[in-house]
C-alpha angles and dihedrals in degrees: 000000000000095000089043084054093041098043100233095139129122089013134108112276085014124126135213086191090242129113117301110265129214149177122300127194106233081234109157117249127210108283111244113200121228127287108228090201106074093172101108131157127213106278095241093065108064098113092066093049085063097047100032116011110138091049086059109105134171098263097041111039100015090252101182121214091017152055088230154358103257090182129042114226105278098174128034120195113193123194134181082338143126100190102100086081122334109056092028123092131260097018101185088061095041084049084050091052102042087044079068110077090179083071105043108018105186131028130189130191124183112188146134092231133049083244121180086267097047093066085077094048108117085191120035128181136187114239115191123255126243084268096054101058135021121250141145127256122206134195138289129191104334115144117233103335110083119192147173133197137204102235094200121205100257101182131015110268096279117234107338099334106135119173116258089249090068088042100057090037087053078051092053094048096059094046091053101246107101107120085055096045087047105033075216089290120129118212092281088048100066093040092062091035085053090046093050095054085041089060098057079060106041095037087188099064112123117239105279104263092043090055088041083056095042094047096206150049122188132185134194122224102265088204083052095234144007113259116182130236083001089136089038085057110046092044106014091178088044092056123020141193123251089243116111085256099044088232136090104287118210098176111035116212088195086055085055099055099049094049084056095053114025120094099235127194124259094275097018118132125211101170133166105208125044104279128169107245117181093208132215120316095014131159101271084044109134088238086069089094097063092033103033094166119082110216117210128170143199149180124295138226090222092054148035095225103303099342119107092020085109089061105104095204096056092046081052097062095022101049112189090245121162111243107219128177120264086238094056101034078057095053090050107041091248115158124187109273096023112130112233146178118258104192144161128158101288100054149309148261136183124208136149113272125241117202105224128163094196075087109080106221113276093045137085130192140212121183108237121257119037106157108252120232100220112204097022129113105288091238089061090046111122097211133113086194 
């Protein structure tokens, strides 16, 4: 809101108060084809489609392309994912739910790892890892200078892994649609179709096989960095916004509407105009005097989010301690190293405790991540969720 006020938008050292952008090579992704079902619901919310779906409705729950759910979720496929249970919330309910396989009847993973979401899979099979395949990988986040590189297969798919490109070819073909799902390319094919149309656009790519020797490309931002809304600046009818008005909208008449209409939740804020809401659970929340403590957690140097917490050496020099802050460890008698209970009403965890004064006093933190054990003792349970 300050740099809106201020009009220090679509400048350099500005700031929209979004995410920071970067460049990006023009390089050509794999075509999907359309989805012919448009209903969707917000990620987050797919345990209640099991449990309630059909109850879910567009004002209540922000059902999208509908008024309703007329189905729950009866089939879950998860791929490359921890979500199912680690890295979702409220993990003693979602274990509950999936326990239940009237609900959701059927369950894939595909992984590389037995990771904690794996262990409800009904059918679990093995992807191939980066080493096993060749593929490229393209850039994320990272500021002017763009970049791909040539992952080369390094050692044959080990036992029964296949990609999940075989996988959902070997799907196709059961279902009698292969030659449209493959447009008659292997793996490899569309890797050298998708570098060829990435050429008429990168004019500077190198032929396939000398890229695939030379293992990367990178490219710096002709334009030297992203700014955003620059063009929306210099010419704001030229280039307008995506708000009903084209322009920055400090007070949003769809908000407004919505806040009018939708059935929120005891503590939930719709608001039109930029307000300060404390949110549920906060610190002031009357709860505080049985759980005086406020948890928070973060990411963590050992893992990107859950992967690699399955690594022993790295959970050997970057033990899942609690960091508490040297006041509170005091109050309570807590000295560094001592295993403890970390409880609310929801669940439980035990870890060793870490004094750390980078915690300010009334919180507590644990670092994401940490690979739940389903069906043990809570106490025993690796989650911070």
């Amino acid at each position: 809101m300050l740099a809106i006020l201020t009009g220090n938008v679509g400048i350099h050292g500005g700031n929209s108060g979004a995410r920071e952008g970067s460049y990006s090579l023009p390089f050509e992704r794999m075509p999907t084809l359309e989805n012919p079902v448009k209903t969707s619901i917000s990620m987050f919310m797919w345990t209640d489609a099991i449990e309630r779906g059909p109850a879910m409705t567009a004002t209540r729950d922000g059902v999208r392309g509908k008024d309703k759910l007329d189905v729950p979720i009866k089939m879950i496929w998860n791929y490359a994912g921890n979500c199912l249970i680690n890295q979702h919330s409220q993990i003693n309910r979602t274990h509950e739910i999936l326990q239940d396989d009237k609900k959701c009847e059927l369950i894939v993973v595909v992984d590389c790892h037995m990771t904690s979401s794996a262990k409800y899979a009904d059918i679990l099979l093995p992807d191939c890892t980066a080493s096993e395949q060749m593929d490229f990988a393209l850039d994320a986040s990272c500021g002017n200078m763009s970049y791909v590189i040539f992952a080369d297969q390094a050692i044959k798919p080990r036992f029964e892994c296949k990609t999940i490109y075989e996988m959902t070819t070997q799907i196709a073909k059961r279902m009698g649609v292969e030659e449209t799902f493959t447009e008659g390319r292997t793996q490899e094919g569309w890797m050298r179709h998708l570098y060829e149309q990435s050429r008429k656009a990168i004019p500077d790519l190198l032929p396939f096989d000398e890229f695939r020797k030379a293992g990367m490309f990178k490219q710096r931002d002709p334009e030297g960095h992203h700014v955003a809304y620059k063009a929306f600046r210099e010419d704001p009818v030229a280039n307008p916004l995506t708000t009903p008005s084209g322009k920055i909208e400090i007070y949003s008449a769809q908000l407004a509407e919505i806040a009018a209409t939708w059935e929120l939740e005891k503590g939930d804020v719709i608001d039109p105009l930029p307000v300060y809401s404390p949110g549920f659970e906060n610190y002031d929340d009357p709860q505080s005097k049985d759980y005086p403590l406020q948890l928070t957690g973060f990411h963590y140097k050992a893992r990107t989010h859950s992967t690699y917490g399955n690594v022993d050496v790295l959970k050997a020099a970057c033990r899942q301690e609690m960091w508490i802050n040297p006041v509170d460890a005091h109050k309570r008698g807590i000295a560094n190293g001592d295993r403890i209970r970390i409880f609310n009403s929801r669940g439980e965890v035990a870890y060793r405790s870490q004094s750390h004064a980078a915690h300010s006093a009334g919180r507590g933190g644990l670092r994401r991540g940490g690979l739940v054990q389903p069906g043990c003792e809570p106490c025993r349970s690796g989650g911070l969720h």
